[in-house]
C-alpha positions in Angstrom: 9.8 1.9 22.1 12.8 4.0 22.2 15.8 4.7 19.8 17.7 2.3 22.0 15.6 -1.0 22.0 15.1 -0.3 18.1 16.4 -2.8 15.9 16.0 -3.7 11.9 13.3 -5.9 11.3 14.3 -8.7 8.9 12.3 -8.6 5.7 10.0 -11.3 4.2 10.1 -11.5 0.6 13.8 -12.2 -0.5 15.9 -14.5 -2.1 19.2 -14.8 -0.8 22.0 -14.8 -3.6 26.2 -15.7 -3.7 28.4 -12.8 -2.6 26.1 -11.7 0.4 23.7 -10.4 -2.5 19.9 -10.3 -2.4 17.0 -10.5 -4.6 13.9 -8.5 -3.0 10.6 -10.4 -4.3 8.4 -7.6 -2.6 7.5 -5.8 -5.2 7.6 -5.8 -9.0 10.8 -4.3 -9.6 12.3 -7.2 -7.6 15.9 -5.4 -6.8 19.0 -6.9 -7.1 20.6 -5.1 -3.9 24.4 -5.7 -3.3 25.7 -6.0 0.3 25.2 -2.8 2.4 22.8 -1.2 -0.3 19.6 -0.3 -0.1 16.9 -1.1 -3.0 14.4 1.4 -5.3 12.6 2.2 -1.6 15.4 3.2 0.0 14.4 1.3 3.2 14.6 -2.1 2.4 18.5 -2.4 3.2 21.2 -5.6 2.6 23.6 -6.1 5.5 25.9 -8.8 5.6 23.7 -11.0 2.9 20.2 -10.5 4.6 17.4 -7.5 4.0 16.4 -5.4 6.8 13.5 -3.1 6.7 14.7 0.0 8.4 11.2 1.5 9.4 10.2 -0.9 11.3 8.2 0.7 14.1 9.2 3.7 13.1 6.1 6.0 11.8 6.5 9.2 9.9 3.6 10.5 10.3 0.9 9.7 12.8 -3.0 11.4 12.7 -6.7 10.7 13.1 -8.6 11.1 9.6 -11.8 10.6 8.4 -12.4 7.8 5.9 -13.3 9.5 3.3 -9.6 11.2 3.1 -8.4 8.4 2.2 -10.8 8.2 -0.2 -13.1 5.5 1.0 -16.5 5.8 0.4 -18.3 2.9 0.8 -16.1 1.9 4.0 -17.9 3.0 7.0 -18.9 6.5 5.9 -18.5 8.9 8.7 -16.1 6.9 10.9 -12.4 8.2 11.9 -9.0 6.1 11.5 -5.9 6.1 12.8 -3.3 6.8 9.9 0.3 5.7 9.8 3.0 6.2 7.2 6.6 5.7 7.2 9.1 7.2 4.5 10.1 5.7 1.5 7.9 4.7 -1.8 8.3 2.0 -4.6 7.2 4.5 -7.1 8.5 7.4 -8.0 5.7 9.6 -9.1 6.7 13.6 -10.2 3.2 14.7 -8.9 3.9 12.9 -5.7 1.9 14.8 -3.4 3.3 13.6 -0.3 7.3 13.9 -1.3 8.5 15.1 1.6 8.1 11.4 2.8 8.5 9.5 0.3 11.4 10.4 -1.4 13.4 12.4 1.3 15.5 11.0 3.8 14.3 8.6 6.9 13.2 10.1 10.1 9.9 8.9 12.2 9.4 8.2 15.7 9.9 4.6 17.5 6.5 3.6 17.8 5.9 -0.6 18.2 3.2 -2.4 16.7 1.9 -2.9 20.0 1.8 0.8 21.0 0.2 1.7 17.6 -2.9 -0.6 17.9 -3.2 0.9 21.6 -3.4 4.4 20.2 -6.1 3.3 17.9 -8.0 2.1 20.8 -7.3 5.3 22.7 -9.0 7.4 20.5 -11.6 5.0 19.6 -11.4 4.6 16.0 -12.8 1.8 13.6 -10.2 1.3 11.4 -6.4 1.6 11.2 -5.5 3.2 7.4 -1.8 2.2 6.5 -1.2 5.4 3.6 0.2 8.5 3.2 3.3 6.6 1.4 3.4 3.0 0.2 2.4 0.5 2.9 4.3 -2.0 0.5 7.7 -0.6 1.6 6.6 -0.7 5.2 5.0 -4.3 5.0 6.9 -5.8 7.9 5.5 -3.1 10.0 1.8 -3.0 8.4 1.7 -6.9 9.0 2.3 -7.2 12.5 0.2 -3.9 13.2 -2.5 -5.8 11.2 -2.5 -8.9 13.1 -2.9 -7.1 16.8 -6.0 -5.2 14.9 -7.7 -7.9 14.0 -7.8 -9.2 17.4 -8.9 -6.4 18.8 -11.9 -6.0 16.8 -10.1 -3.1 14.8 -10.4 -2.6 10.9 -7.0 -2.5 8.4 -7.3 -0.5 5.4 -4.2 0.2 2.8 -4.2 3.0 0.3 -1.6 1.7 -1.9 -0.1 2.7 -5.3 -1.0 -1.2 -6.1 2.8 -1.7 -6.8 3.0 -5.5 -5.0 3.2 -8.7 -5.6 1.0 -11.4 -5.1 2.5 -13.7 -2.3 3.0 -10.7 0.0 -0.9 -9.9 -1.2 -2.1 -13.3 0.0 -0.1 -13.1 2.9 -1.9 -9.5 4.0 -5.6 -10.8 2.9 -6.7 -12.5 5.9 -6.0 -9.6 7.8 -7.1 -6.4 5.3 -10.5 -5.4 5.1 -10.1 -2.7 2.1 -8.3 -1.0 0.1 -8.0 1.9 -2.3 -5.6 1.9 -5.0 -4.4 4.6 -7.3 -4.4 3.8 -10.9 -2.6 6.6 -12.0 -3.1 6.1 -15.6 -1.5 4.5 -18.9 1.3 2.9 -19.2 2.8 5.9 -20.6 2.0 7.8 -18.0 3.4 5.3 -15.6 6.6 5.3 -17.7 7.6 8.8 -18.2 6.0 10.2 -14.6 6.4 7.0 -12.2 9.0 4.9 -13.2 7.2 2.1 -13.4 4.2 -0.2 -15.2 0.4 -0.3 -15.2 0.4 -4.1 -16.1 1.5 -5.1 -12.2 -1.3 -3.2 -10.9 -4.1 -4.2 -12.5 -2.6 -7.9 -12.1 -2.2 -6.7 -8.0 -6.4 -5.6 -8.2 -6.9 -8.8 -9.1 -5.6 -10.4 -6.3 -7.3 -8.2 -3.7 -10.7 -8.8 -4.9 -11.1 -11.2 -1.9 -11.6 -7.3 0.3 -13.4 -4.4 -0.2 -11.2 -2.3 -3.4 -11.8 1.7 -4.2 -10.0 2.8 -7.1 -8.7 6.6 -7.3 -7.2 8.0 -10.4 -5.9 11.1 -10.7 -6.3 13.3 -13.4 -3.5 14.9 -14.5 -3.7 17.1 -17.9 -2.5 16.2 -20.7 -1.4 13.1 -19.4 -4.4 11.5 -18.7 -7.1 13.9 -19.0 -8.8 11.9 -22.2 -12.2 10.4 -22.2 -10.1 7.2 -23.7 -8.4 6.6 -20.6 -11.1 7.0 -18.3 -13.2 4.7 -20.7 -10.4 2.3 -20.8 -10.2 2.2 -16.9 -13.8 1.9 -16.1 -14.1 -0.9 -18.7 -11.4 -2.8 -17.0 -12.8 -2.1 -14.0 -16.3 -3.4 -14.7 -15.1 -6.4 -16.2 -12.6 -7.8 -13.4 -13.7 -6.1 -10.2 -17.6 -5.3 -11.1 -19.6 -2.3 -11.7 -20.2 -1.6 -7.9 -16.4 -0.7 -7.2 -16.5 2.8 -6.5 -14.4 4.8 -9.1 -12.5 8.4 -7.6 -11.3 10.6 -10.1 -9.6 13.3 -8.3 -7.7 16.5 -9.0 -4.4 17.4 -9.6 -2.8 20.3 -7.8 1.0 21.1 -9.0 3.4 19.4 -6.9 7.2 18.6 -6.6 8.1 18.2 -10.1 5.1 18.8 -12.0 4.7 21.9 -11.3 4.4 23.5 -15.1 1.2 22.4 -15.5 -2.5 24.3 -14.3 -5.0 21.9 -12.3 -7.4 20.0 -13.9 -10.1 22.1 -15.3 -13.3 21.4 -13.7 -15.5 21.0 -16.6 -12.9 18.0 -18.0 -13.7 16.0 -14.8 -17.6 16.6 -15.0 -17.1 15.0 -18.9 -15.1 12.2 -17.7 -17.5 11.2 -14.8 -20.5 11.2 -17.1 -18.1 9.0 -19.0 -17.0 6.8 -16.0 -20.4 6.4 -15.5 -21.7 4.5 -18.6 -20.0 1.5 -17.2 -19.8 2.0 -13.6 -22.2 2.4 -10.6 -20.6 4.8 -8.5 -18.1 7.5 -9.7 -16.9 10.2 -7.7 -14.5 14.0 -8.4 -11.8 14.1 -5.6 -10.2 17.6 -4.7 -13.2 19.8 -5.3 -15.9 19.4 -2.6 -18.8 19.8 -4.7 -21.7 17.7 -2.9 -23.3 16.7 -6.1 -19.9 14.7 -7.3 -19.1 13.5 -3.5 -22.8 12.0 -2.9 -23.9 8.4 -3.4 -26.9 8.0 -5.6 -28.9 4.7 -6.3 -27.9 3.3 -9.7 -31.7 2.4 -10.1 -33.8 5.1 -9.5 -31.2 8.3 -8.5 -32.1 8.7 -5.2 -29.7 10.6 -2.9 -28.6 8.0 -0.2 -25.4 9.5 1.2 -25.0 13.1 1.1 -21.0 14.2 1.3 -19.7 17.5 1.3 -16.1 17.9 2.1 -15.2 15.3 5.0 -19.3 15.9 6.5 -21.2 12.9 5.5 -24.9 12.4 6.3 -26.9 9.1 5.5 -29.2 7.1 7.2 -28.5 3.3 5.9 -27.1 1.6 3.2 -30.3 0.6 1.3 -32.2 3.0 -0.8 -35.8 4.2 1.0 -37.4 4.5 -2.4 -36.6 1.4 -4.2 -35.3 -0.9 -1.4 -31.9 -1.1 -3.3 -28.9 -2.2 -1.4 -26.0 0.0 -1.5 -22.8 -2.4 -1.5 -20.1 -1.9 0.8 -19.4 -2.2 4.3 -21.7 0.3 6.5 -21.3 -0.5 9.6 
C-alpha cells in the first residue's frame, strides 16, 4: 500500500450527534469529539460529522517476538509472533514504557491488512500479537488483520491495557484467541498515573473470558507495591476468571515521567508472589530473568514442567510426568 492509495478508515463504534458532532462508544471514556477534532487517542478523528481512524494500515512498529515478550506463558511456549503496533493510546500512563508511540505524534508505514497477514506467513509464525500500544485505538485495523488470520490458520493475540468496551469486545471474540491485560493497579493508581479507572477493566476481563486471558501487573513502588493490592487482585482474579489464569507481576524501570522513583526492589516482588500465590496457580516476576520465577510448576505436586529463562523456554508437554496433571492453556 502506498502513501497514495491510503485513505481513513471509517470507525465502528460511534454515535453520530447535531452539529457534525460525534460520540465515540469505543472505549470507556466515550469522547464527545467536535468536527475536525480528534478524541483522548489522538487517532480517532471527526471530519465533516463522521470518525475516521487515521492508522488504518499504517503500522508503527513492525517485529518478530517471542511469546513470552508479550508476556504469554501458557500460549504456545516457545513459538514466535509477528507484532504490530500503531501510535496513539487510550490511557495515559506516566510510566508508559513505550511513549515514544503512544503519546507522540503519528508516523508508521502503509502496510494493508492483506500485506500484514502475508508477512506473518513469510516468516512462519503462529500467531499475530496486536501490542506495543493499545490495539483498542487501532481496532479497525486489528479487525480486518484478525479476520485474514483466522483463515489462514494464523493465531490473534492482543496485549491490551483492558480499556474497551464490550460490543467492540464481542465483536473481536470470534476471531481472538488470547489476551494479556495489564491491570496496572488501584483505582488510585489508575487516577493519579493513568487517567483513567480500574472498574472498566475488570468489567472488560469479564467479557473476554470466552479466550485464553494472562494478567500482568506492574509493580510500581509506592504505588502499588503492597501485599493488599496484590491480595486484592489475585482474589478478584480467582473468583471471576479462575485460579489457572496465569498472574505476571513484572518490574518497573523509570520511564517518561516517572522517573523519581528506584525499580522495584527485588525482595518486594519475591513477598508479593508468595502472596499471589495463596490464591492462584501460576504467578510469575516479569523484568528480572530469574528461572525460578519464569518456570511453570504443577500446583499439585511442584514439579518443574516448563523451564524459562529469559525468552529460552524448554518443556516437553503440557501435562505433568509425575502426577499426570494437565497444565491448562493452549500448547500447541
Amino acid at each position: 500500500m502506498s502513501p497514495q492509495n491510503f485513505k481513513f478508515k471509517e470507525c465502528l463504534f460511534y454515535e453520530k450527534l447535531p452539529g457534525k458532532k460525534v460520540r465515540c462508544k469505543l472505549c470507556p471514556r466515550e469522547c464527545y469529539i467536535q468536527n475536525n477534532s480528534t478524541g483522548f487517542c489522538r487517532v480517532r478523528k471527526n471530519l465533516d460529522g463522521k470518525l475516521y481512524s487515521l492508522v488504518y494500515s499504517r503500522p508503527c512498529t513492525i517485529s518478530i517476538d517471542p511469546i513470552e515478550k508479550k508476556p504469554l506463558f501458557h500460549f504456545l511456549p516457545g513459538t514466535s509472533c509477528l507484532s504490530i503496533a500503531t501510535c496513539g493510546c487510550n490511557l495515559a500512563c506516566t510510566f508508559c514504557q513505550n511513549y515514544e508511540i503512544s503519546q507522540g505524534e503519528i508516523f508508521g508505514e502503509f502496510r494493508s491488512p492483506e500485506e500484514i497477514v502475508d508477512l506473518a506467513k513469510k516468516y512462519k509464525v503462529k500467531t499475530i500479537a496486536y501490542t506495543y500500544t493499545e490495539p483498542t485505538i487501532f481496532y479497525e485495523y486489528s479487525l480486518d488483520i484478525m479476520k485474514l488470520a483466522k483463515k489462514e490458520g494464523l493465531k490473534n493475540v492482543w496485549v491490551s491495557n483492558g480499556y474497551i468496551n464490550k460490543d467492540p469486545i464481542k465483536k473481536i471474540i470470534p476471531y481472538l484467541d488470547a489476551i494479556n491485560v495489564d491491570v496496572k493497579g488501584p483505582e488510585k493508581l489508575y487516577s493519579s498515573l493513568c487517567y483513567a479507572s480500574l472498574k472498566p477493566v475488570l468489567e472488560a476481563l469479564l467479557e473476554f473470558r470466552k479466550v485464553w486471558i494472562e494478567i500482568t501487573s506492574l509493580i510500581i513502588p509506592t504505588y502499588n507495591d503492597s501485599k493488599k493490592w496484590v491480595s486484592y487482585l489475585s482474589n478478584w482474579i480467582k473468583n471471576n476468571l479462575g485460579e489457572d489464569t496465569p498472574l505476571h507481576l513484572s518490574r518497573f524501570y523509570p520511564s517518561y515521567k516517572l522517573r523519581n522513583l528506584e525499580p522495584t526492589k527485588i525482595s518486594v516482588l519475591k513477598e508479593l508472589y508468595k502472596e499471589a500465590k495463596k490464591k492462584l496457580n501460576y504467578v510469575y516476576i516479569g523484568n528480572v530473568f530469574d528461572s525460578k520465577y519464569e518456570s511453570t510448576y504443577c500446583p499439585r505436586c511442584g514439579e518443574l514442567i516448563v523451564r524459562r529463562e529469559g525468552y529460552n523456554v524448554d518443556f516437553e508437554g503440557s501435562k505433568c510426568k509425575k502426577c499426570n496433571t494437565e497444565i491448562p492453556g493452549v500448547f500447541s
